[in-house]
BADOBA-87671 format. One record per residue (C-alpha): z, y, x. Coordinates in Angstrom, 1 decimal, decimal comma, always signed. Example, Ala and Ser with C-alpha at 12.3 -4.5 7.8 and 13.67 -1.06 7.14 Angstrom:
2
+--------+--------+--------+
|     zz |     yy |     xx |
+--------+--------+--------+
|   +7,8 |   -4,5 |  +12,3 |
|   +7,1 |   -1,1 |  +13,7 |
+--------+--------+--------+
//
This chain:
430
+--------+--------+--------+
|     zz |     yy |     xx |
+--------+--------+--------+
|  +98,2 |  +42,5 |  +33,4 |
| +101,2 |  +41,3 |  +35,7 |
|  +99,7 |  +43,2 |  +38,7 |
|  +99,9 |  +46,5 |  +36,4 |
| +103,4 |  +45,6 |  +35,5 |
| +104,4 |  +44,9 |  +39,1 |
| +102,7 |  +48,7 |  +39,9 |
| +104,8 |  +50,2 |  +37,4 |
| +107,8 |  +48,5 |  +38,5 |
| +107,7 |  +49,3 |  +42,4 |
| +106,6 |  +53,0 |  +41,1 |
| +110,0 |  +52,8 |  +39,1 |
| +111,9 |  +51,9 |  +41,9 |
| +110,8 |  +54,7 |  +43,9 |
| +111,7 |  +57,2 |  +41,6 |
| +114,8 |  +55,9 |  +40,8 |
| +115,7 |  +55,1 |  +45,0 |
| +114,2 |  +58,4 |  +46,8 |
| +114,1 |  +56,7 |  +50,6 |
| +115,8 |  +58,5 |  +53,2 |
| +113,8 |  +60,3 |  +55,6 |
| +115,6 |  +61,1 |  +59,0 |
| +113,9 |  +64,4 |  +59,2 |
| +116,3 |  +65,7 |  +61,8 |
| +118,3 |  +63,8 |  +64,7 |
| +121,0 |  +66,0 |  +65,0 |
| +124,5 |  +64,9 |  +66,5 |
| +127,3 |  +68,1 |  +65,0 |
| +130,2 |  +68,3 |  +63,2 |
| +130,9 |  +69,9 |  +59,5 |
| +133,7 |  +70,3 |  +57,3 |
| +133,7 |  +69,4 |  +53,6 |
| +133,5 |  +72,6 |  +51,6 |
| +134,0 |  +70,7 |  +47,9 |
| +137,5 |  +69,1 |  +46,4 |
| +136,2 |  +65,5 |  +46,3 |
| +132,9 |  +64,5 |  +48,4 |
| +131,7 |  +60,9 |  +47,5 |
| +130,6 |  +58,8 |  +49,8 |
| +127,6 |  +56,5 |  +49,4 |
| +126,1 |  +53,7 |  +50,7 |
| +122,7 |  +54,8 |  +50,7 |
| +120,6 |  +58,6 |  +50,1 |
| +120,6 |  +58,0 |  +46,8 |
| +123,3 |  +59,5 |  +43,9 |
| +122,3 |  +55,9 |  +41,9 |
| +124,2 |  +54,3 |  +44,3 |
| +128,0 |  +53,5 |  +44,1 |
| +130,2 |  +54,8 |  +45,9 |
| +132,4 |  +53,4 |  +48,7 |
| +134,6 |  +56,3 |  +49,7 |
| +135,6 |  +59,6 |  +49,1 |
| +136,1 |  +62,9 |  +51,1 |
| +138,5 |  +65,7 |  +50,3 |
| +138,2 |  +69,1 |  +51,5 |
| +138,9 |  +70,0 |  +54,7 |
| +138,0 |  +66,9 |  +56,0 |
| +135,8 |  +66,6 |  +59,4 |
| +132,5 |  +64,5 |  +59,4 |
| +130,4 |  +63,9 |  +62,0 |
| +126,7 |  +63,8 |  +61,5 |
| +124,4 |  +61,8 |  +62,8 |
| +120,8 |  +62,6 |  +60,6 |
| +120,1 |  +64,5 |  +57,6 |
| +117,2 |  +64,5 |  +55,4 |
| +116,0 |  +65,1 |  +51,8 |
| +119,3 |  +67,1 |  +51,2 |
| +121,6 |  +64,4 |  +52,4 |
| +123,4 |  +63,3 |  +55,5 |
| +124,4 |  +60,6 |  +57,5 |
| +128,0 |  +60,8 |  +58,7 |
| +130,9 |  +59,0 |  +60,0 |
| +134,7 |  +60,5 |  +59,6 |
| +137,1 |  +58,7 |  +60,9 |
| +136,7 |  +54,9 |  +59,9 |
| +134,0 |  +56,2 |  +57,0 |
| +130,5 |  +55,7 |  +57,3 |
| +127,9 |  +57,0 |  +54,8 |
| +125,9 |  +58,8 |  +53,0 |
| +126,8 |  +62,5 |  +51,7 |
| +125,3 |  +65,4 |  +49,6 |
| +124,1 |  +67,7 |  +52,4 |
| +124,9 |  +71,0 |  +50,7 |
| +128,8 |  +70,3 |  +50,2 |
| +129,1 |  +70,0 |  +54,0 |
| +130,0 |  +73,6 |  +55,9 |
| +129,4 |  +74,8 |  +59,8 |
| +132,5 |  +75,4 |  +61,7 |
| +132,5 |  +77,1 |  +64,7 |
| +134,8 |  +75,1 |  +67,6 |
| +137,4 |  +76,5 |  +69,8 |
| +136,3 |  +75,8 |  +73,3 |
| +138,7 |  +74,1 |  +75,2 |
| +139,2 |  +72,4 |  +78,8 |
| +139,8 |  +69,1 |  +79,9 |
| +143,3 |  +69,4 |  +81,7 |
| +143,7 |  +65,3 |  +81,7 |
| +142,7 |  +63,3 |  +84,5 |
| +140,0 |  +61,9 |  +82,2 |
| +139,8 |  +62,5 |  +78,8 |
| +138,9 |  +59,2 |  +76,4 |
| +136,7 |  +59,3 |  +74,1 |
| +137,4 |  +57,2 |  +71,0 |
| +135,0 |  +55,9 |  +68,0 |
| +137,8 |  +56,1 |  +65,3 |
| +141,0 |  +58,5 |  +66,0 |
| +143,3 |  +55,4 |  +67,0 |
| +144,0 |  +53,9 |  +70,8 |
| +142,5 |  +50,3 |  +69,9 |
| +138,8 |  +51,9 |  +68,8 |
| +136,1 |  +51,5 |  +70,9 |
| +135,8 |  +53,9 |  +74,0 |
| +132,9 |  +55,7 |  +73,4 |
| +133,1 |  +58,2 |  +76,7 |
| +135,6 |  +59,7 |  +79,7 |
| +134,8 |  +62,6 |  +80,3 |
| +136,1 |  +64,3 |  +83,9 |
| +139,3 |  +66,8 |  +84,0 |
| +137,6 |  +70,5 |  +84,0 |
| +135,1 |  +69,8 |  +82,0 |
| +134,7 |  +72,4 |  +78,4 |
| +134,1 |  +71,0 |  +75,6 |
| +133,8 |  +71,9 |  +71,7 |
| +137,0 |  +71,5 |  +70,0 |
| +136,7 |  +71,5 |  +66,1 |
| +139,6 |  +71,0 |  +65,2 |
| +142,6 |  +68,0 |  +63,7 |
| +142,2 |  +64,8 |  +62,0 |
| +145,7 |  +64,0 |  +62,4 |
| +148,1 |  +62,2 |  +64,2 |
| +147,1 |  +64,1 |  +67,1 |
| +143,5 |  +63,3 |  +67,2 |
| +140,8 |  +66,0 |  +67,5 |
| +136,7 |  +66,1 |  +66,8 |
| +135,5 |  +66,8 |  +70,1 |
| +131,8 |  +67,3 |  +71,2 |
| +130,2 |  +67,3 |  +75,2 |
| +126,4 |  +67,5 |  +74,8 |
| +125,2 |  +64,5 |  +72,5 |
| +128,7 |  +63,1 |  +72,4 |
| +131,2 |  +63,5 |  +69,9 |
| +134,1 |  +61,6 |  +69,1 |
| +137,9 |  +61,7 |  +68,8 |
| +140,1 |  +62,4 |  +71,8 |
| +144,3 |  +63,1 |  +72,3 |
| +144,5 |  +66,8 |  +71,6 |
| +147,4 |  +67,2 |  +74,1 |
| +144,2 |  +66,4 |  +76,6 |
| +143,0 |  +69,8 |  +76,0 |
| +143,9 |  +73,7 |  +76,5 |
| +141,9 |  +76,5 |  +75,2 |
| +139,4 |  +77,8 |  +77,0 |
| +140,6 |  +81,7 |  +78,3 |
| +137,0 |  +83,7 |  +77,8 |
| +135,9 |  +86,9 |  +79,3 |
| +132,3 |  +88,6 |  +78,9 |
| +129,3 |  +88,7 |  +81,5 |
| +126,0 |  +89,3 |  +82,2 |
| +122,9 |  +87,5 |  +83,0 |
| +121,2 |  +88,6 |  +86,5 |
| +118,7 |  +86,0 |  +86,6 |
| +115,1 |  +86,7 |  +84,7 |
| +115,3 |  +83,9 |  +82,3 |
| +118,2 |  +81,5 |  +82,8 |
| +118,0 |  +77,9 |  +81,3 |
| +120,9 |  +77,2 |  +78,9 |
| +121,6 |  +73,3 |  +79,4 |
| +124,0 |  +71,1 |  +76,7 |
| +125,7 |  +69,6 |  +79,2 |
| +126,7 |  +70,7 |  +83,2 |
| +124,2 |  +69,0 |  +85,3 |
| +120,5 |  +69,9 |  +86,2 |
| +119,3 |  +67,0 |  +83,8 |
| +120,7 |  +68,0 |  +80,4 |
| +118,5 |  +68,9 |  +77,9 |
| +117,6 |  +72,5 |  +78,1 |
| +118,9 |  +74,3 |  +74,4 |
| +117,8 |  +78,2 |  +75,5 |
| +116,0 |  +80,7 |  +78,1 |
| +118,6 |  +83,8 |  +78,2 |
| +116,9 |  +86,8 |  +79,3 |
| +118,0 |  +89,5 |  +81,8 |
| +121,1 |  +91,4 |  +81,1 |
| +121,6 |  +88,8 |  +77,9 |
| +125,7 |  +89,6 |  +76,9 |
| +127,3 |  +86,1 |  +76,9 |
| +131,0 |  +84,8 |  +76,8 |
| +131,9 |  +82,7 |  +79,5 |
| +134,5 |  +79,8 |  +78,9 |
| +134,8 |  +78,6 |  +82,2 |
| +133,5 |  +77,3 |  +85,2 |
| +133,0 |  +73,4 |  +86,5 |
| +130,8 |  +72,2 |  +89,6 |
| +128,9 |  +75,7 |  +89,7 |
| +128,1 |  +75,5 |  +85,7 |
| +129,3 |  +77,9 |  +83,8 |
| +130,3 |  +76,9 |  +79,8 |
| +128,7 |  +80,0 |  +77,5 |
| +128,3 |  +81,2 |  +73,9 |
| +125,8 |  +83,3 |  +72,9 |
| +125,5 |  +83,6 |  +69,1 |
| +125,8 |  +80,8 |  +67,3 |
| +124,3 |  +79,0 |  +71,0 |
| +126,5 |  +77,2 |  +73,5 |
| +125,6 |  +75,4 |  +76,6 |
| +126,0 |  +75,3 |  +80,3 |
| +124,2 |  +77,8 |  +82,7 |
| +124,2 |  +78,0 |  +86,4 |
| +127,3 |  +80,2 |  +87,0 |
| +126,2 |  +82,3 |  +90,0 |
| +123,9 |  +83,9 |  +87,7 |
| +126,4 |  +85,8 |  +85,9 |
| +128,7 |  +88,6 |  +86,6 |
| +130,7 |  +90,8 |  +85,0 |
| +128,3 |  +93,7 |  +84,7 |
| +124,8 |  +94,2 |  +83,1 |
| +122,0 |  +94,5 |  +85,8 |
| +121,3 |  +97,9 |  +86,2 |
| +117,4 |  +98,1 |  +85,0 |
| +115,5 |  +99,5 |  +88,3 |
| +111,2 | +100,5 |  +87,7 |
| +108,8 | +100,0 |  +90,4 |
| +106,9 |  +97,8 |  +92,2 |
| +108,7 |  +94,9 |  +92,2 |
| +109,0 |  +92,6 |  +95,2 |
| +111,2 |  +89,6 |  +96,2 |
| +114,2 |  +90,6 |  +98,9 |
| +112,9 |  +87,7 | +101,1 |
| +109,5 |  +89,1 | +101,7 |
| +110,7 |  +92,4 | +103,1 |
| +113,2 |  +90,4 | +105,3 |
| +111,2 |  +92,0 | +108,7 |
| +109,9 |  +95,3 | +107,2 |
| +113,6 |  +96,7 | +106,3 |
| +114,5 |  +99,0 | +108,6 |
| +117,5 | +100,8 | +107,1 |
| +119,9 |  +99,7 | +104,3 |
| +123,2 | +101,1 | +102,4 |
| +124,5 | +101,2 |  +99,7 |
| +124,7 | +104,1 |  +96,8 |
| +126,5 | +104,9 |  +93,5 |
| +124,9 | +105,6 |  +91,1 |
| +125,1 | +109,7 |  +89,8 |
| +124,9 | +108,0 |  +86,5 |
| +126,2 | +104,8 |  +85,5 |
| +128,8 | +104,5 |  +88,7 |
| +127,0 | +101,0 |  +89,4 |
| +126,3 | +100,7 |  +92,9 |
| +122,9 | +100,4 |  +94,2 |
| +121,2 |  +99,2 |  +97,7 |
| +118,7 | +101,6 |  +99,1 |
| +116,2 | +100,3 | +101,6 |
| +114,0 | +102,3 | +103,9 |
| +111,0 |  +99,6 | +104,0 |
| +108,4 | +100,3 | +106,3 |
| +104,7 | +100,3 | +105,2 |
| +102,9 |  +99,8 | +109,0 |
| +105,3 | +101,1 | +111,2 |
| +105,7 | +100,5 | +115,7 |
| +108,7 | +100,0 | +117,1 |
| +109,7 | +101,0 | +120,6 |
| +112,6 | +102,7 | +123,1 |
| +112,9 | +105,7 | +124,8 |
| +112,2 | +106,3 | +128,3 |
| +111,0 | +109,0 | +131,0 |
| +107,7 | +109,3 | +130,0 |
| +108,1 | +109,8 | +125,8 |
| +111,7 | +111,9 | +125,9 |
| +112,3 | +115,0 | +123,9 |
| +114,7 | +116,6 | +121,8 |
| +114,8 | +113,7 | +119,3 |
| +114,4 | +110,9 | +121,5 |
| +116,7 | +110,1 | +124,4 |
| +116,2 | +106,9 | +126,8 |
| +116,7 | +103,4 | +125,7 |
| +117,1 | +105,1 | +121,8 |
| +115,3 | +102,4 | +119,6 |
| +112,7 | +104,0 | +117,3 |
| +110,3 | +102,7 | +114,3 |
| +107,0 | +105,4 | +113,8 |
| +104,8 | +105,2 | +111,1 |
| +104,8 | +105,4 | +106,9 |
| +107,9 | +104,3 | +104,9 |
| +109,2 | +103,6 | +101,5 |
| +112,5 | +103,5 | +100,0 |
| +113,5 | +100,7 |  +97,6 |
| +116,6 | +100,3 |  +95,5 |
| +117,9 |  +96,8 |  +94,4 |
| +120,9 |  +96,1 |  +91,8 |
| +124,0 |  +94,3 |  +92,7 |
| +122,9 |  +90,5 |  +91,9 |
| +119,0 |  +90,9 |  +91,5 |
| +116,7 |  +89,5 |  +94,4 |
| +114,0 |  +92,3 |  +93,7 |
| +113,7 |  +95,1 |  +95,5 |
| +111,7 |  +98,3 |  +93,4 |
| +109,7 | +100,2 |  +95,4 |
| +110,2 | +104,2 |  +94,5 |
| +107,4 | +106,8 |  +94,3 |
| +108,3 | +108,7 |  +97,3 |
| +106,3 | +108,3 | +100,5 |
| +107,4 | +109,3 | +104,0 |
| +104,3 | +109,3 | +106,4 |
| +104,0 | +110,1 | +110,0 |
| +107,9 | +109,4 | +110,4 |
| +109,4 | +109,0 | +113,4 |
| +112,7 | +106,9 | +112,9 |
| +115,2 | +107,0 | +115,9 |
| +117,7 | +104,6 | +114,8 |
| +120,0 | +105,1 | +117,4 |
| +120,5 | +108,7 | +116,4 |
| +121,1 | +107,6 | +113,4 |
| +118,3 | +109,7 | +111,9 |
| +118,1 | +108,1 | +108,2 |
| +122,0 | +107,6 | +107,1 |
| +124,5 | +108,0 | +104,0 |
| +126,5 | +110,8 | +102,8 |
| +129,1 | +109,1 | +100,8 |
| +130,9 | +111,1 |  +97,6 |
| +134,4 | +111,9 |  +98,1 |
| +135,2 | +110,8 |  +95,3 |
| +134,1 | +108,7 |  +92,3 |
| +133,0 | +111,3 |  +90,8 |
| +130,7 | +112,7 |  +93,7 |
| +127,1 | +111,8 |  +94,1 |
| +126,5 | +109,4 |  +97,3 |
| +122,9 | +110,9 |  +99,4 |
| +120,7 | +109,0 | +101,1 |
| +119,4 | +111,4 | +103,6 |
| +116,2 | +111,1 | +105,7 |
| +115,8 | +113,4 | +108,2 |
| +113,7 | +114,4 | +111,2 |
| +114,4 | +116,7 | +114,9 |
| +113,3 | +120,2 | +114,8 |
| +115,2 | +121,3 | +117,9 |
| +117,6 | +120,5 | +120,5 |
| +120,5 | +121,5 | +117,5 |
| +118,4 | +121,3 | +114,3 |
| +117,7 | +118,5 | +112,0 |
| +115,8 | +118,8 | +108,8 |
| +116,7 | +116,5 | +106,0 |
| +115,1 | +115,3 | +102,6 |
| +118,4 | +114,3 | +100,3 |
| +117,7 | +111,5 |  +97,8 |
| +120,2 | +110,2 |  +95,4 |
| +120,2 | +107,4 |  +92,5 |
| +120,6 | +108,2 |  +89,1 |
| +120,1 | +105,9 |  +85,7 |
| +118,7 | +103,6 |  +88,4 |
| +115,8 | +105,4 |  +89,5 |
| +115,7 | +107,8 |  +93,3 |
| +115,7 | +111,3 |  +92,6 |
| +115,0 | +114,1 |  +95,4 |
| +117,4 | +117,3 |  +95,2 |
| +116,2 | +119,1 |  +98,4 |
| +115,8 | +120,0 | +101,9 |
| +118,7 | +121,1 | +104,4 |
| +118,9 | +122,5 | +107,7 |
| +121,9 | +121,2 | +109,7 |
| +123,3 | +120,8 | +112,9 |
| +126,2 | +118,3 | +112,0 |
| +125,6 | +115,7 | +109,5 |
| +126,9 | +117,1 | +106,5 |
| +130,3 | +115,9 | +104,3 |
| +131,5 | +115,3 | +100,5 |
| +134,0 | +117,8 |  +99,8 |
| +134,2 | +117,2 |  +96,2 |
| +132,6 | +118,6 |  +92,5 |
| +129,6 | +117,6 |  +93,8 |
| +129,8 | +120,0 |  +96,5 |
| +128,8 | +119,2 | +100,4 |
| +129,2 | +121,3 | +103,6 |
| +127,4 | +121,3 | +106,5 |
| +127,3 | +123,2 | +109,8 |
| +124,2 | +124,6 | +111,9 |
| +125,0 | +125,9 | +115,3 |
| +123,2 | +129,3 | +116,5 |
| +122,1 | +129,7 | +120,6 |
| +119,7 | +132,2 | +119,8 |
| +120,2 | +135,6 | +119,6 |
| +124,1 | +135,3 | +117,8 |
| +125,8 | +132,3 | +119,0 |
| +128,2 | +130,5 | +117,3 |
| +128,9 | +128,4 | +114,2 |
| +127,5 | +128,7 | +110,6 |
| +129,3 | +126,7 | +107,9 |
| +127,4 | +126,7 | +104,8 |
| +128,4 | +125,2 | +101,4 |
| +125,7 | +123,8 |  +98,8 |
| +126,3 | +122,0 |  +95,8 |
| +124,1 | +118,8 |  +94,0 |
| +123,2 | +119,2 |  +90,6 |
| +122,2 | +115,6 |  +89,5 |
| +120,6 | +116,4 |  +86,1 |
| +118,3 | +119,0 |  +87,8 |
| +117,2 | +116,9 |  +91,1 |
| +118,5 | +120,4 |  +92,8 |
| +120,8 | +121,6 |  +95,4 |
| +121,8 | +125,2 |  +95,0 |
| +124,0 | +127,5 |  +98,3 |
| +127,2 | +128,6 |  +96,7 |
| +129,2 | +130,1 |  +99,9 |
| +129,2 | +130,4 | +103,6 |
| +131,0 | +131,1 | +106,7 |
| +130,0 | +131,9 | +110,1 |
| +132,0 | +132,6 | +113,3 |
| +129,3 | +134,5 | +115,7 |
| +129,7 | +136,1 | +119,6 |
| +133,3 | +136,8 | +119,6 |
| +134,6 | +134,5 | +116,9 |
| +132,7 | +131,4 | +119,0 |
| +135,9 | +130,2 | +120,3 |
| +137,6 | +130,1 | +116,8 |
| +134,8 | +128,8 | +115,4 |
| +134,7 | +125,8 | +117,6 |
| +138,1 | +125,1 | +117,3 |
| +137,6 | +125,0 | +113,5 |
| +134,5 | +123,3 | +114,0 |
| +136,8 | +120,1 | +116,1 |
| +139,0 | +120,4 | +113,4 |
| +136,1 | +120,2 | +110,7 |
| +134,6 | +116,9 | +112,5 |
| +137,9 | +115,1 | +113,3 |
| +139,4 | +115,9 | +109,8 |
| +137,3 | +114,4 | +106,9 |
| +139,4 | +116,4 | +104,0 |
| +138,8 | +119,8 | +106,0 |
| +136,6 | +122,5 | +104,6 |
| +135,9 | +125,8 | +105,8 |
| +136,8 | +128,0 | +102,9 |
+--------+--------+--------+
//
């Protein structure tokens, strides 16, 4: 009988004192969101109070479980009714003291609790009074001088880097919060020791800030391989804009099983003169976005290609203006005063081919997408042939709108001009 009585006693006290359960170590800061908050001395509304919270009022909170939470705020220490206590988002702010001290209570004689270095960012949420703020560095929290701290001034980037760890405090050892994905929009705070302080959502943490920058990657398809494996295989590299976006673009010529060697006596010819340093064999071109350590190999192969580098044979044909489309031209000797080039450009990321062109000097941006080049006759007429052809990125086509040629009797005006044409980057022949 007095074991069944002592059964129904302890049963009674469990109802009547639910135990709490620390079902969530968490270490954050919440405002009261009701007009008075009591405070208790255990999760449990049977118990008295000892204090009281008004709205408005900060608490800092240490574990929560079965709807209530365990929370100091200021000298108060307690238990509370989770669901009156509200998120708050903080203003981030940097340390601009020498070393900001970290206090366990808002006054100078409370224990120090942290000092945390000048430069650092840190989450502000907001006054307690007499110049005391809630402040929160990783796991810490606790009340600092708010004259100690400036806001933050932010600024948007991008992440370059595949997945890049978000970390709640600046160093390699803080516990990682997040992955942020390629291209992920973040707001960047500031800068300490290479660590950059972000917000993504309702997510803040520190990230390694030579992965960001101010613009997304541009997103580039192909076979992807790492920069540093194509470190002896690159023969030929520049740099393009994109028809596009305007985001500029590196464009490799990669060779695929190539032989290098020079000119001399014995291998001569129109395209090769002695001690000109060539590369022959099949070739690749691969583009690579500002900040990305891939390289993405395009669909277009070049076989059989002889390379003379000294010549100058695979070059750039840079837009006059913004507005113009930059080439990448590869091109090949068909005579002793005709090349042949394939013209490539980059738009939305990706290599596009527009054509092929017969020239004798390189050819030039003259604007609206427009490029002139000049072939010069010995055959038959002699003399110089200006020709005008203009780039129409959304077709991948090149298109002759005009020409002008000064033949036999005109030769000597015509190379006049033509000095004029190569000494004078603005002159076109009309």
């Amino acid at each position: 009988m007095k074991k069944w009585l002592l059964c129904v006693l302890l049963l009674l006290a469990v109802v009547a004192f639910p135990t709490f359960v620390d079902a969530s170590n968490v270490r954050e800061v919440k405002v009261v969101n009701a007009n008075s908050l009591a405070v208790k001395g255990a999760a449990s509304p049977s118990v008295a109070d000892i204090a009281s919270l008004q709205r408005g009022d900060l608490v800092i909170i240490s574990a929560t479980g079965n709807g209530w939470a365990k929370i100091q705020s200021k000298s108060i220490a307690g238990y509370v009714n989770e669901s009156y206590l509200q998120a708050i988002t903080p203003i981030i702010k940097v340390i601009t003291a020498n070393g900001l001290v970290v206090k366990q209570y808002p006054t100078r004689s409370a224990n120090t609790t942290a000092t945390w270095q000048k430069g650092l960012l840190v989450e502000d949420y907001g006054s307690v009074g007499a110049g005391w703020n809630v402040v929160k560095y990783g796991d810490g929290i606790g009340y600092a001088a708010a004259s100690s701290m400036t806001a933050a001034k932010a600024k948007t980037q991008y992440v370059h880097a595949d997945q890049l760890v978000m970390r709640n405090t600046a160093t390699k050892s803080g516990v990682q919060l997040a992955t942020l994905p390629k291209n992920t929009k973040v707001t960047t705070y500031g800068t300490i020791a290479g660590w950059a302080y972000v917000a993504v959502g309702n997510m803040r943490g520190y990230v390694v800030a030579s992965e960001l920058h101010d613009q997304a990657v541009t997103v580039i398809k192909g076979e992807r391989i790492h920069q540093g494996d194509l470190s002896k295989t690159v023969r030929f590299t520049t740099t393009l804009r994109d028809a596009t976006t305007g985001k500029n673009i590196k464009a490799h010529l990669i060779s695929y099983g190539d032989y290098s060697g020079y000119g001399n006596d014995d291998n001569i010819w129109a395209g090769l003169a002695p001690g000109d340093l060539y590369y022959e064999g099949d070739f690749k071109i691969g583009l690579q976005a500002e900040g990305d350590k891939y390289v993405y190999i395009q669909p277009y192969s070049i076989n059989d290609y002889t390379y003379n580098k000294t010549a100058q044979l695979v070059y750039k044909v840079q837009g006059k203006t913004s507005k113009d489309t930059d080439l990448f031209m590869v091109s090949k000797v068909c005579g002793s005063n005709c090349r042949e080039a394939t013209i490539f450009y980059v738009t939305n990321g990706q290599l596009s081919r527009a054509g092929i062109i017969l020239y004798t000097a390189q050819p030039k941006s003259i604007g609206n997408n427009e490029y002139q080049e000049m072939v010069y006759s010995n055959a038959g007429e002699v003399g110089y042939h200006f020709s005008t052809f203009k780039l129409d990125p959304k077709a991948s086509s090149i298109k002759y709108v005009r020409s002008k040629s000064f033949m036999n009797d005109q030769f000597d005006d015509g190379s006049r001009i033509f000095d004029l044409w190569l000494s004078m980057p603005n002159y076109v022949v009309k």
